[in-house]
C-alpha positions in Angstrom: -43.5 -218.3 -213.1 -45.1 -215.6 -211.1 -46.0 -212.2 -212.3 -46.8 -209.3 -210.5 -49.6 -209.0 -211.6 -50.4 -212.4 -209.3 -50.4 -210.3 -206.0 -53.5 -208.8 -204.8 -51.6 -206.4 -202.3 -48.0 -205.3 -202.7 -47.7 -205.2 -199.3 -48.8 -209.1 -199.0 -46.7 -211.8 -198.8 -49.7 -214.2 -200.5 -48.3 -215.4 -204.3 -51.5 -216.0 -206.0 -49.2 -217.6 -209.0 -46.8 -219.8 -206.4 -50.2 -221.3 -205.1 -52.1 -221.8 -208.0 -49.3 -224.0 -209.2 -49.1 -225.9 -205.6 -52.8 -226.5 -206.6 -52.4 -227.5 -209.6 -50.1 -230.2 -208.6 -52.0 -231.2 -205.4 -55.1 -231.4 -208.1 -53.6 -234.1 -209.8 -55.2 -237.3 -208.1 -52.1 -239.6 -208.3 -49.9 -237.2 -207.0 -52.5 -236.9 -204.2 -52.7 -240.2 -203.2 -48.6 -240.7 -203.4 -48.5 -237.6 -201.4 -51.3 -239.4 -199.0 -49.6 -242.5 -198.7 -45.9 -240.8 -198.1 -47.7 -239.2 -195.1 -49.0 -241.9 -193.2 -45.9 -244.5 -193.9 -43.7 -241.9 -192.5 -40.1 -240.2 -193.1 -38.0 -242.4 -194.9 -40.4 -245.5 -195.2 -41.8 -245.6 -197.9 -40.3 -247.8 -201.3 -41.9 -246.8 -204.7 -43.5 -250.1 -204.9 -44.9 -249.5 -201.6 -46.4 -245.9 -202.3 -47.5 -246.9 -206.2 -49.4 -250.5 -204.0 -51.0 -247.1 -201.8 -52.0 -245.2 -204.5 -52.9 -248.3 -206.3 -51.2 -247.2 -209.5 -47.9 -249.0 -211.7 -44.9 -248.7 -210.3 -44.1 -246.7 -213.3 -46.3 -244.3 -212.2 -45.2 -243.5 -209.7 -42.2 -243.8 -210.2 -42.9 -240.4 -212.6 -45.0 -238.4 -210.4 -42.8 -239.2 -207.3 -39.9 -237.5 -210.2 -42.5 -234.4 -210.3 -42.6 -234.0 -206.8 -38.9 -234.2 -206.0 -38.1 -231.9 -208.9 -40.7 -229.7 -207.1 -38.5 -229.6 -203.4 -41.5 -231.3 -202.4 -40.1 -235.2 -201.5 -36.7 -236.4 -200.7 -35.2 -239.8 -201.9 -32.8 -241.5 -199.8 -31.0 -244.6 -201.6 -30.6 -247.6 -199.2 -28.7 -250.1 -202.1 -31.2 -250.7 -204.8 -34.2 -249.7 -203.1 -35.4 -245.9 -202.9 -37.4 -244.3 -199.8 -39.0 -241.2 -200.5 -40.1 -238.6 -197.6 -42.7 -235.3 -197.7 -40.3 -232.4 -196.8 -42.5 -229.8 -197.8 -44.1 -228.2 -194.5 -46.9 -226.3 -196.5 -48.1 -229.7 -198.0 -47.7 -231.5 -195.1 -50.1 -229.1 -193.2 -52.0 -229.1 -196.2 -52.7 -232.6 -195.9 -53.8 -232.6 -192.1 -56.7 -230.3 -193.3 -58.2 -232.4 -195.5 -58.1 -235.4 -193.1 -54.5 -237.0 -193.6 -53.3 -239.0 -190.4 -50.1 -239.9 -190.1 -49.6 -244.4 -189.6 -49.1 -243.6 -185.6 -52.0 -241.9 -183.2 -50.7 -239.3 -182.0 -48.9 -239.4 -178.7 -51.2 -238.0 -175.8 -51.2 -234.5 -175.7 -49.9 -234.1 -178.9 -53.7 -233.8 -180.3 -54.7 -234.2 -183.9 -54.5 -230.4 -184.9 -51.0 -229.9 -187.5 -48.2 -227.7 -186.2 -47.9 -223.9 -187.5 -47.1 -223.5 -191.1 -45.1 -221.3 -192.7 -44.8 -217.9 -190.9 -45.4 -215.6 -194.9 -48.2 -218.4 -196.1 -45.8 -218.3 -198.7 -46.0 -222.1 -200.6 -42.4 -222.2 -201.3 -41.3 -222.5 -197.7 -39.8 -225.7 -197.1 -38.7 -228.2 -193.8 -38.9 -231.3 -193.0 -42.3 -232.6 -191.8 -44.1 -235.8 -192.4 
């Protein structure tokens, strides 16, 4: 989706195309507050019906922009019999979401501060682990 024509310096590893589009979808205020939610329930908590309650949006809703963000790499749904949980496994969004004032549900553990972890080592968006 990229061009290019997107990057400032051949030499950098900064996609202005692959972040505009992680903007874009961080821009959309559902997604946001799914994404939110996700973050403080924690890895592998979190029902639809849970997060869409969060957000304070249907269930249907949700239901589509939680599809959006799993098609994007950025969530992971685990079945458990007829209930989904969905988990953040995108590291770049994750620390995204620590700097603009997303906690996770716990305090963190003494000496484990309130500052996230390192991000990806490129800044490239794309780059992808499991974090909540």
């Amino acid at each position: 989706m990229t061009s290019s024509g997107d990057r400032l310096d051949p030499n950098s590893q900064l996609d202005i195309g692959a972040w505009a589009d992680r903007f874009r979808l961080l821009g959309d205020p559902t997604r946001l507050r799914l994404l939110t939610a996700m973050h403080l329930a924690g890895p592998g908590t979190a029902s639809v019906g849970e997060l869409a309650a969060a957000a304070g949006i249907s269930d249907a809703t949700a239901s589509q922009a939680l599809r959006t963000l799993r098609l994007q790499g950025w969530v992971r749904d685990e079945r458990e019999g007829r209930t989904v949980r969905y988990t953040l496994t995108d590291r770049t969004v994750h620390d995204l979401l620590h700097l603009i004032g997303a906690g996770h549900g716990a305090a963190p553990a003494e000496g484990e501060g309130g500052a996230p972890g390192p991000g990806p080592a490129d800044g490239a968006p794309g780059e992808r682990s499991r974090a909540t």
